[in-house]
mmCIF file as gemmi writes it, N, C-alpha and C atoms, coordinates in Angstrom:
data_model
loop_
_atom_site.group_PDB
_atom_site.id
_atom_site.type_symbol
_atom_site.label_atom_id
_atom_site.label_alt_id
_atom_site.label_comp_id
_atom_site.label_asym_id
_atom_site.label_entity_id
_atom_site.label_seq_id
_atom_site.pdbx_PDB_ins_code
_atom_site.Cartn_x
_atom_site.Cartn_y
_atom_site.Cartn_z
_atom_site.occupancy
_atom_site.B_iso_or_equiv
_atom_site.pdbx_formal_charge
_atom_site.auth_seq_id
_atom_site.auth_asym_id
_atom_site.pdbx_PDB_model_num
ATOM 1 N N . UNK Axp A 1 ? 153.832 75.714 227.916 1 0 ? 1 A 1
ATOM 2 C CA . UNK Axp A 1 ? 153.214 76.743 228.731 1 0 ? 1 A 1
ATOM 3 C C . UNK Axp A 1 ? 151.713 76.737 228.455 1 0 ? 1 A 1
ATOM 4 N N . UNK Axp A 2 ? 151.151 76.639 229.477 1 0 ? 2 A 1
ATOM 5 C CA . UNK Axp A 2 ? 149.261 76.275 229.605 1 0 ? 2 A 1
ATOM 6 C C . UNK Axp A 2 ? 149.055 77.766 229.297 1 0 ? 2 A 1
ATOM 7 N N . UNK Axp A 3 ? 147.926 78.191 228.362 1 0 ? 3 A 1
ATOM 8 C CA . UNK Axp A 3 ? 147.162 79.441 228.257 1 0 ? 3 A 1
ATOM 9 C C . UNK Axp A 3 ? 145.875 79.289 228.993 1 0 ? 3 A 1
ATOM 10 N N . UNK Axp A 4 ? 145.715 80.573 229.816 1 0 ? 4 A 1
ATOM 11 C CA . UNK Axp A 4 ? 144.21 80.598 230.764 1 0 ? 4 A 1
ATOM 12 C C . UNK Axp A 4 ? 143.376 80.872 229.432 1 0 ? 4 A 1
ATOM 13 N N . UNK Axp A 5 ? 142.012 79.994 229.756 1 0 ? 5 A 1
ATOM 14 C CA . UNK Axp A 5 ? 141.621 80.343 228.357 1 0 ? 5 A 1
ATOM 15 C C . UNK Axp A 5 ? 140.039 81.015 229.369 1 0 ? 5 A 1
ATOM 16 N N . UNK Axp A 6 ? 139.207 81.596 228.476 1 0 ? 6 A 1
ATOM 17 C CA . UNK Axp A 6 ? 137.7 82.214 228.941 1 0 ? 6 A 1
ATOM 18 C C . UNK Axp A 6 ? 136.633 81.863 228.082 1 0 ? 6 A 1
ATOM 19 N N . UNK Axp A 7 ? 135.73 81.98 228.97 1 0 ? 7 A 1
ATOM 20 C CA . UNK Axp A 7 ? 134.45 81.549 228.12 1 0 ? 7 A 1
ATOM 21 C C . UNK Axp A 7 ? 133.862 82.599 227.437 1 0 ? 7 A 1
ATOM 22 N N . UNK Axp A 8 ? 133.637 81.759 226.086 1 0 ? 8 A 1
ATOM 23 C CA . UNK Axp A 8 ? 132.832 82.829 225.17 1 0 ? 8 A 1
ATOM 24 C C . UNK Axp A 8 ? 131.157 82.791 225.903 1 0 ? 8 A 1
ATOM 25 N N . UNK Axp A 9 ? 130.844 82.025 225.797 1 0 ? 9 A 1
ATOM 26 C CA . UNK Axp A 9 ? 129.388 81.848 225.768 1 0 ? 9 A 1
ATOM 27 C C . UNK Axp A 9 ? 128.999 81.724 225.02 1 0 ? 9 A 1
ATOM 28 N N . UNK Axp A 10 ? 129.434 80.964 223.889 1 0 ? 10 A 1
ATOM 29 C CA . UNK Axp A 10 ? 129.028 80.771 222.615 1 0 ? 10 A 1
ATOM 30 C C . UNK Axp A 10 ? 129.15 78.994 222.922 1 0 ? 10 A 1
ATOM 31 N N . UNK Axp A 11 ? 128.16 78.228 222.73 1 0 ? 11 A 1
ATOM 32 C CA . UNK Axp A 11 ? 128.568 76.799 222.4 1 0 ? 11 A 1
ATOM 33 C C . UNK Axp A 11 ? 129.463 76.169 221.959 1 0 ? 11 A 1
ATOM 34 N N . UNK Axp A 12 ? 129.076 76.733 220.029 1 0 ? 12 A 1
ATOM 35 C CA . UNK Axp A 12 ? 129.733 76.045 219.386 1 0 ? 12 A 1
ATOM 36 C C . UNK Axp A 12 ? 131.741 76.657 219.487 1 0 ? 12 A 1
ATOM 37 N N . UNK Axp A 13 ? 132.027 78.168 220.045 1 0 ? 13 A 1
ATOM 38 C CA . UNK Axp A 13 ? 132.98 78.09 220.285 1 0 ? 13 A 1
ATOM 39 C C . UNK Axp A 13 ? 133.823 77.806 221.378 1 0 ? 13 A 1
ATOM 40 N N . UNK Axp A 14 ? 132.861 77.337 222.634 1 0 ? 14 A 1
ATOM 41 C CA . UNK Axp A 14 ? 133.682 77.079 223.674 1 0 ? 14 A 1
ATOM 42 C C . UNK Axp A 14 ? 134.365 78.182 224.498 1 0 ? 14 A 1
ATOM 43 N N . UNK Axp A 15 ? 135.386 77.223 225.395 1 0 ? 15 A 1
ATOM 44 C CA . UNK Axp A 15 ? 136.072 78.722 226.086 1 0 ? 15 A 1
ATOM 45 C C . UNK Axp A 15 ? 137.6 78.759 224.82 1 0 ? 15 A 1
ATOM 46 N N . UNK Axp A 16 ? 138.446 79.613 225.383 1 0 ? 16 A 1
ATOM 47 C CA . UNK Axp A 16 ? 139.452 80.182 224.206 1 0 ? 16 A 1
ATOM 48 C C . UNK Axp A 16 ? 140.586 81.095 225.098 1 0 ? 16 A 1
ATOM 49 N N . UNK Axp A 17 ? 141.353 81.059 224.649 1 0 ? 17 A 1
ATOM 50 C CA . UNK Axp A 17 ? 142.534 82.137 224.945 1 0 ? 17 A 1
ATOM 51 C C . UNK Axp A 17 ? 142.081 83.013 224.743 1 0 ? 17 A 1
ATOM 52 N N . UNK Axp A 18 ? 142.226 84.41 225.812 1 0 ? 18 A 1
ATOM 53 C CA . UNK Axp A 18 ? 142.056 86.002 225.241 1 0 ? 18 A 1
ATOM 54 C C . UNK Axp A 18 ? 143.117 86.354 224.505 1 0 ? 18 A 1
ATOM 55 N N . UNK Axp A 19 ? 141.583 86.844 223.732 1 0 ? 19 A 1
ATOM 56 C CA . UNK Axp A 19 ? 143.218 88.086 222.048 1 0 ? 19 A 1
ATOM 57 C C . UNK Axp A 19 ? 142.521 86.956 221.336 1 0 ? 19 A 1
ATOM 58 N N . UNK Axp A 20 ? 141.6 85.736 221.373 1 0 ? 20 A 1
ATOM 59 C CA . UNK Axp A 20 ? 140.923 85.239 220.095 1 0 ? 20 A 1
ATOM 60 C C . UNK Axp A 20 ? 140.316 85.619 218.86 1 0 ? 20 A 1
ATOM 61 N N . UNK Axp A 21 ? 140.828 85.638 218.301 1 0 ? 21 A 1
ATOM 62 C CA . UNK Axp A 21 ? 139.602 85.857 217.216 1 0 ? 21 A 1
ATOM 63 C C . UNK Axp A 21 ? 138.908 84.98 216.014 1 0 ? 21 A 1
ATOM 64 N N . UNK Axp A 22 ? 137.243 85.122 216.449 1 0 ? 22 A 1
ATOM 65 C CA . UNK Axp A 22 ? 136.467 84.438 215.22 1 0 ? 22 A 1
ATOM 66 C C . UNK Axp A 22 ? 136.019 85.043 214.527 1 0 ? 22 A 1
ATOM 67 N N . UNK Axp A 23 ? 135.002 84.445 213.479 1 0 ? 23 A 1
ATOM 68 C CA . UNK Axp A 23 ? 133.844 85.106 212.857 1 0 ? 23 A 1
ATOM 69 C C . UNK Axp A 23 ? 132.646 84.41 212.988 1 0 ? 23 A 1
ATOM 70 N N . UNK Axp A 24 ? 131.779 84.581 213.069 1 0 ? 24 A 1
ATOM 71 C CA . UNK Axp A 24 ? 130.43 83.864 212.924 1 0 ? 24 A 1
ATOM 72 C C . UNK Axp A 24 ? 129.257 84.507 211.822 1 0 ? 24 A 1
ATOM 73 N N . UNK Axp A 25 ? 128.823 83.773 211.07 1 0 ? 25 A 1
ATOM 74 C CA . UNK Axp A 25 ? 127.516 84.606 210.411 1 0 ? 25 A 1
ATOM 75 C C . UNK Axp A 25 ? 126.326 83.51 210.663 1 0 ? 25 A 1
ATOM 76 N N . UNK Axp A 26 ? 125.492 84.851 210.829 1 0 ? 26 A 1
ATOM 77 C CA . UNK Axp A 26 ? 124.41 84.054 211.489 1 0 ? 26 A 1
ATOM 78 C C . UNK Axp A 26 ? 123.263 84.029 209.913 1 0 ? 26 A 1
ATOM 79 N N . UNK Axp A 27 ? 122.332 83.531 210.452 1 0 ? 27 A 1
ATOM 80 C CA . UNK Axp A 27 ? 121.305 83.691 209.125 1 0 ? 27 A 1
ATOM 81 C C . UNK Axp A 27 ? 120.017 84.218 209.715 1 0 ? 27 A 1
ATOM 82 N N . UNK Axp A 28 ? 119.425 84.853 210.662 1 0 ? 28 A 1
ATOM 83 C CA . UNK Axp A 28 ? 118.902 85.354 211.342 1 0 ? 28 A 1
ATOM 84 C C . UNK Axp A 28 ? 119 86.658 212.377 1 0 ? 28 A 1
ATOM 85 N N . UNK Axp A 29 ? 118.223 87.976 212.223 1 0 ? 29 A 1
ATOM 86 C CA . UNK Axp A 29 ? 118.54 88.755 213.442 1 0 ? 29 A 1
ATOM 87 C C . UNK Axp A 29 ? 118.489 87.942 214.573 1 0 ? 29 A 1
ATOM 88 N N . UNK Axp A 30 ? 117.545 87.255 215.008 1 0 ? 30 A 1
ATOM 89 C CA . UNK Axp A 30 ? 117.651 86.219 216.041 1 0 ? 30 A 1
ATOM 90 C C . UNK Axp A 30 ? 118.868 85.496 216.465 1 0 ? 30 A 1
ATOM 91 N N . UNK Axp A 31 ? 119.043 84.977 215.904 1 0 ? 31 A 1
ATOM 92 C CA . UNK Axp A 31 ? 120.705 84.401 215.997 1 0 ? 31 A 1
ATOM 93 C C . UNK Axp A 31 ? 121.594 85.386 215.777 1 0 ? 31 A 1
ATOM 94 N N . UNK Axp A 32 ? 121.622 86.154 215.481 1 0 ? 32 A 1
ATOM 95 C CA . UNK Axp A 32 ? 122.708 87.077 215.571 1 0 ? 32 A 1
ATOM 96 C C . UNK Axp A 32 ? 122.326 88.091 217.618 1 0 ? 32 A 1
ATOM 97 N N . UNK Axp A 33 ? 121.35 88.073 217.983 1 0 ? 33 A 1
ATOM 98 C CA . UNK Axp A 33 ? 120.74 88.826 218.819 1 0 ? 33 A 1
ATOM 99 C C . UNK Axp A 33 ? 121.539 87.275 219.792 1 0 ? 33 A 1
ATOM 100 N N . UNK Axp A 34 ? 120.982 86.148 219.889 1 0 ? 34 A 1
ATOM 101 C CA . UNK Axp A 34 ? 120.77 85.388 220.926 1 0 ? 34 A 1
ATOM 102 C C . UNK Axp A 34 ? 122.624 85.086 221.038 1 0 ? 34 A 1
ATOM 103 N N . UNK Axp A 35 ? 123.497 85.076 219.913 1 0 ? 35 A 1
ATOM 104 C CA . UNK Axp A 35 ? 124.85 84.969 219.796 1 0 ? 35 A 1
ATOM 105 C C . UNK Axp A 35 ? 125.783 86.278 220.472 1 0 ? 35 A 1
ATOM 106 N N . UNK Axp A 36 ? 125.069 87.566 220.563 1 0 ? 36 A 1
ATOM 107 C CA . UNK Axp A 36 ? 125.95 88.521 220.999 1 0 ? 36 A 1
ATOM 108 C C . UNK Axp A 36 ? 125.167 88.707 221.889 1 0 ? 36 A 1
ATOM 109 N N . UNK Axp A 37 ? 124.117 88.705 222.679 1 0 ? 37 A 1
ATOM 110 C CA . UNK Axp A 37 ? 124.304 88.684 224.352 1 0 ? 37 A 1
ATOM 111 C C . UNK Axp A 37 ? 124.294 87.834 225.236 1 0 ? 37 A 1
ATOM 112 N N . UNK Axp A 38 ? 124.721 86.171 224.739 1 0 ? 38 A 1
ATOM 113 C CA . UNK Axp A 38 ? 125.496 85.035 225.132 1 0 ? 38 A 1
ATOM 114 C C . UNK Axp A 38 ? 126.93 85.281 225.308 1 0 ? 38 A 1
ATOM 115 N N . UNK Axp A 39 ? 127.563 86.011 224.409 1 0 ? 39 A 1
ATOM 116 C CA . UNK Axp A 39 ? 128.682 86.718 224.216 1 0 ? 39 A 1
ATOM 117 C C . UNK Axp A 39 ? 129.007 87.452 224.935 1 0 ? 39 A 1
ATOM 118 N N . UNK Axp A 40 ? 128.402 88.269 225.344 1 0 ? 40 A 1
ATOM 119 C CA . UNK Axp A 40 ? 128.444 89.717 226.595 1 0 ? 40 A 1
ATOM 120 C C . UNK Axp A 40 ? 127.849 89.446 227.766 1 0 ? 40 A 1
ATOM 121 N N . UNK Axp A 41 ? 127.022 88.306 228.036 1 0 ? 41 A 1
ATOM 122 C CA . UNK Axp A 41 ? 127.221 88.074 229.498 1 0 ? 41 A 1
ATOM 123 C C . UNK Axp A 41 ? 127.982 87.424 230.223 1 0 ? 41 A 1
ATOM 124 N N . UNK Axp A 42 ? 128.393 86.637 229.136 1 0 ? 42 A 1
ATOM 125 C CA . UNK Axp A 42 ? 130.472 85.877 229.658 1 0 ? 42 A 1
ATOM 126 C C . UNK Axp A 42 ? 131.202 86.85 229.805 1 0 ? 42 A 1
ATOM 127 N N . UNK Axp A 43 ? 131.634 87.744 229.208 1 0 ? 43 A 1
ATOM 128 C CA . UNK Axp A 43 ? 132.163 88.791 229.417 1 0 ? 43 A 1
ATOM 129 C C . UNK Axp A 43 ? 131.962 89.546 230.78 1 0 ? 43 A 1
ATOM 130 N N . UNK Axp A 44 ? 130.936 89.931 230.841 1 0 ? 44 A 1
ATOM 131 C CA . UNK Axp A 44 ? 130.878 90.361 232.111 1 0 ? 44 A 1
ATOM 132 C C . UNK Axp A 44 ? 130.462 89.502 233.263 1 0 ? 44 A 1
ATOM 133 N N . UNK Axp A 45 ? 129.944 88.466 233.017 1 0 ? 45 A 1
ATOM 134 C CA . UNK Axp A 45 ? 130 87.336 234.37 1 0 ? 45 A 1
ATOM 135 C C . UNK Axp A 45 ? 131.552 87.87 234.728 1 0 ? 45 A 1
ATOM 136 N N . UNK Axp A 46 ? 132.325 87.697 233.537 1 0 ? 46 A 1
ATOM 137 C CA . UNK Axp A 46 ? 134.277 87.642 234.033 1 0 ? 46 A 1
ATOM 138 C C . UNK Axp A 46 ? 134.402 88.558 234.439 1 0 ? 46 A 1
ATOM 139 N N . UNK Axp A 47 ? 133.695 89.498 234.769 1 0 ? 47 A 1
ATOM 140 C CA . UNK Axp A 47 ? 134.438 91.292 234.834 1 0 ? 47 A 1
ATOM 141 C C . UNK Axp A 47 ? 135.168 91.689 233.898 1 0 ? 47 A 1
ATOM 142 N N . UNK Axp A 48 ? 134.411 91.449 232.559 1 0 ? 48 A 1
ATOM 143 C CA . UNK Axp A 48 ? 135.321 91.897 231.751 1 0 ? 48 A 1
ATOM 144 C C . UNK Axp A 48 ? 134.745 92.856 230.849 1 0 ? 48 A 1
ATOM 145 N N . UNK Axp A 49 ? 135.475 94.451 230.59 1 0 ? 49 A 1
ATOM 146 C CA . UNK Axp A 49 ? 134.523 95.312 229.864 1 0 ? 49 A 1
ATOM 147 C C . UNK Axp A 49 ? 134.334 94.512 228.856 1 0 ? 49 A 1
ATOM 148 N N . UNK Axp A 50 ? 132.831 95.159 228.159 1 0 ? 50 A 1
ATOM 149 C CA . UNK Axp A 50 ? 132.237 94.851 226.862 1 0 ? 50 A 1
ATOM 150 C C . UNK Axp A 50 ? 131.689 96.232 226.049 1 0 ? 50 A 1
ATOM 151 N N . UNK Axp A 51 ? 131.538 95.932 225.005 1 0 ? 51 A 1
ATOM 152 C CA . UNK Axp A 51 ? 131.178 96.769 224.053 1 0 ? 51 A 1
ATOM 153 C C . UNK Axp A 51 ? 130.711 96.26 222.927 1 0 ? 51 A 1
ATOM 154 N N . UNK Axp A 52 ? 129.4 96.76 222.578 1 0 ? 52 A 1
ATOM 155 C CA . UNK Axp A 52 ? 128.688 96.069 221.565 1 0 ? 52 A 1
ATOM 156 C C . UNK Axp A 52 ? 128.336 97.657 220.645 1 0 ? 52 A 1
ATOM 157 N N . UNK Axp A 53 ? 128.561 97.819 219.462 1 0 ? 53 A 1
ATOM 158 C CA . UNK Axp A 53 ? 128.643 98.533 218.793 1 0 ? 53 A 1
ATOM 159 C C . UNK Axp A 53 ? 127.333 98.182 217.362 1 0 ? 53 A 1
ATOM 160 N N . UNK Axp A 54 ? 126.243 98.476 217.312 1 0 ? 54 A 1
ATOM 161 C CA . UNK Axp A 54 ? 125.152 98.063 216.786 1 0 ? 54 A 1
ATOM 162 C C . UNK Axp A 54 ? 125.133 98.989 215.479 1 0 ? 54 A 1
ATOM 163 N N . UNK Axp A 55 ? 124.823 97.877 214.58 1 0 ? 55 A 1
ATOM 164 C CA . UNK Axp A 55 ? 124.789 98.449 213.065 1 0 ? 55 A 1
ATOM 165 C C . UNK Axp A 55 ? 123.915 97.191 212.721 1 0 ? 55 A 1
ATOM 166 N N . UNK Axp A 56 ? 123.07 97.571 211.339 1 0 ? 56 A 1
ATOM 167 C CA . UNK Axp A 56 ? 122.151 96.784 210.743 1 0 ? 56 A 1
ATOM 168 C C . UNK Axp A 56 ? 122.797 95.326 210.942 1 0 ? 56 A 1
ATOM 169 N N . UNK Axp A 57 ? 121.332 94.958 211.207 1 0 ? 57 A 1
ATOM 170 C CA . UNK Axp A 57 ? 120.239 94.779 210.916 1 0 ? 57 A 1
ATOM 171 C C . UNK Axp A 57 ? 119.214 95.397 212.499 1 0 ? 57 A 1
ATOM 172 N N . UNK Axp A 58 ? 120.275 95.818 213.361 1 0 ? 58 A 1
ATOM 173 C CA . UNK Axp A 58 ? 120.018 96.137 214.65 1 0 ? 58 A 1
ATOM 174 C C . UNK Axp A 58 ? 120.075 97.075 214.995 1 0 ? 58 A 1
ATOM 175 N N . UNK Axp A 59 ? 118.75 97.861 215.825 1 0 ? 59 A 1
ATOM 176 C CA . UNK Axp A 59 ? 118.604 99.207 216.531 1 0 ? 59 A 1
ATOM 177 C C . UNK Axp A 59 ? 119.824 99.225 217.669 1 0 ? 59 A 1
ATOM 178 N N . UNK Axp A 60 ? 119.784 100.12 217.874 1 0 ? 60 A 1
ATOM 179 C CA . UNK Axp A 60 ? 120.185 100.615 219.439 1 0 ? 60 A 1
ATOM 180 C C . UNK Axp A 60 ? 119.274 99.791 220.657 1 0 ? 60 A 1
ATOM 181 N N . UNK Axp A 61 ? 117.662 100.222 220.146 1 0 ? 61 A 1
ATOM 182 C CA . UNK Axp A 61 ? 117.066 99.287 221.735 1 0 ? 61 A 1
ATOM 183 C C . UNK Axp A 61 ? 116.673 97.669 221.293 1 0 ? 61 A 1
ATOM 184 N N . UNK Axp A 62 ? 117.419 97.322 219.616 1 0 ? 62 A 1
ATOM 185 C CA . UNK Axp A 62 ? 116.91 95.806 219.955 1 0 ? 62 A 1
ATOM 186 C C . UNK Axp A 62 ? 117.552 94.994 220.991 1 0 ? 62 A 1
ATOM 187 N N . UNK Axp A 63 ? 118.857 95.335 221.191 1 0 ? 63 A 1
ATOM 188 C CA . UNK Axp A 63 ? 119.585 94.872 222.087 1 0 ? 63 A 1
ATOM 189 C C . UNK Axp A 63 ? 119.36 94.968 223.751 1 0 ? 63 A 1
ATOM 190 N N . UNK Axp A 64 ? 119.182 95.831 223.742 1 0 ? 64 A 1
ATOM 191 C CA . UNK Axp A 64 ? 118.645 96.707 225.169 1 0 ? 64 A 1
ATOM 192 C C . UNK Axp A 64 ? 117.353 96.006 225.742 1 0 ? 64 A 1
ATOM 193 N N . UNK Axp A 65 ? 116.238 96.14 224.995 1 0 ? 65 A 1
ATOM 194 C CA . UNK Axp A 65 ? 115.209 95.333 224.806 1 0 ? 65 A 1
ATOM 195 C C . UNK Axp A 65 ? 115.227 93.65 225.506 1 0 ? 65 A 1
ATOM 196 N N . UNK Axp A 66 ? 115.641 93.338 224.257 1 0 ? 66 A 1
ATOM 197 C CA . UNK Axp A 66 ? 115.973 91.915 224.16 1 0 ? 66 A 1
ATOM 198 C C . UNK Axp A 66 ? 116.886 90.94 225.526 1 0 ? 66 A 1
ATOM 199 N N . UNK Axp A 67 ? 117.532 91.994 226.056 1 0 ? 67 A 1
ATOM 200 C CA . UNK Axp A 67 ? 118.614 91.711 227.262 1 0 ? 67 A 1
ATOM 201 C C . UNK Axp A 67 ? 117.591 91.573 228.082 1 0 ? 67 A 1
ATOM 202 N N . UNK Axp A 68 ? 116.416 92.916 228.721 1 0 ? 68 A 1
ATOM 203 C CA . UNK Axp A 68 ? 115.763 92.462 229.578 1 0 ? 68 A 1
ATOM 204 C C . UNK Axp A 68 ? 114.803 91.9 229.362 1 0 ? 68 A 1
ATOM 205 N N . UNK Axp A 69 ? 114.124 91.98 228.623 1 0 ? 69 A 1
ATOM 206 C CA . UNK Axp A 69 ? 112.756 90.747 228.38 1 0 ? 69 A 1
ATOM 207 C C . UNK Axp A 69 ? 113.188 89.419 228.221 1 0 ? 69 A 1
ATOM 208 N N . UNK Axp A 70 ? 114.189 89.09 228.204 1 0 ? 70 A 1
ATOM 209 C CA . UNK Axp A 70 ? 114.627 87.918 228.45 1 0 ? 70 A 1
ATOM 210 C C . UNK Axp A 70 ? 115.32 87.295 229.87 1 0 ? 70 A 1
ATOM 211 N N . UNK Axp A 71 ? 115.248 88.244 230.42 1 0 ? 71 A 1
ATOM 212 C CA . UNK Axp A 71 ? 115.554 88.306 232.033 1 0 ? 71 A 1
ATOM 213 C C . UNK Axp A 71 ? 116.923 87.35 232.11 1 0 ? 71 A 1
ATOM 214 N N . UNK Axp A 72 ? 118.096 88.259 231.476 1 0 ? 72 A 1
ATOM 215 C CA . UNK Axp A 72 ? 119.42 87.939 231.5 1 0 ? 72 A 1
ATOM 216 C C . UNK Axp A 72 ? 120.157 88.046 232.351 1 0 ? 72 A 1
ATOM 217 N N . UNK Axp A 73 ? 119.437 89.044 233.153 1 0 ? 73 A 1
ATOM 218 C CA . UNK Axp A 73 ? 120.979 89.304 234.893 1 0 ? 73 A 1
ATOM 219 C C . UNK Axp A 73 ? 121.178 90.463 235.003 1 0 ? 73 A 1
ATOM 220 N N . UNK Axp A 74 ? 121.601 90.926 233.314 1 0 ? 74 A 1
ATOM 221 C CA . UNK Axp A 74 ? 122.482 92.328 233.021 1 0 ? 74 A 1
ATOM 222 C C . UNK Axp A 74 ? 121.813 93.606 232.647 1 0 ? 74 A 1
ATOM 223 N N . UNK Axp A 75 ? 122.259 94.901 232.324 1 0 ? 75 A 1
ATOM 224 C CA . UNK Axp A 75 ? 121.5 95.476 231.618 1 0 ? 75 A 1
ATOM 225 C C . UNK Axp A 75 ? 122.185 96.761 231.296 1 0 ? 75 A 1
């Protein structure tokens, strides 16, 4: 039996079965910033809710910020 799988938007993880789970550690706010809203615009390219729940090393508007000054689509 074939599983529909979805895209992370992550490179190095590819697309995946939903109900996946990874971990990633980044070594940078940067990479941690450029990894979770690569992450959340696959998500919602799919129509799929998202939720990003921000705790250190990250504000509330680094994310917010960072989405549009980078002229991502979303917001």
């Amino acid at each position: 039996m074939a599983t529909e799988t979805r895209k992370s938007g992550i490179d190095v993880v590819g697309d995946m079965p939903w109900g996946t789970h990874f971990c990633l550690f980044c070594d940078t706010k940067e990479d941690l910033l450029d990894t979770l809203i690569s992450y959340c615009k696959a998500g919602l390219e799919s129509e799929e809710f998202c939720l990003w729940v921000v705790a250190k090393p990250l504000t509330i508007e680094a994310p917010s910020l960072e989405i549009r000054t980078e002229g991502r689509g979303f917001s």
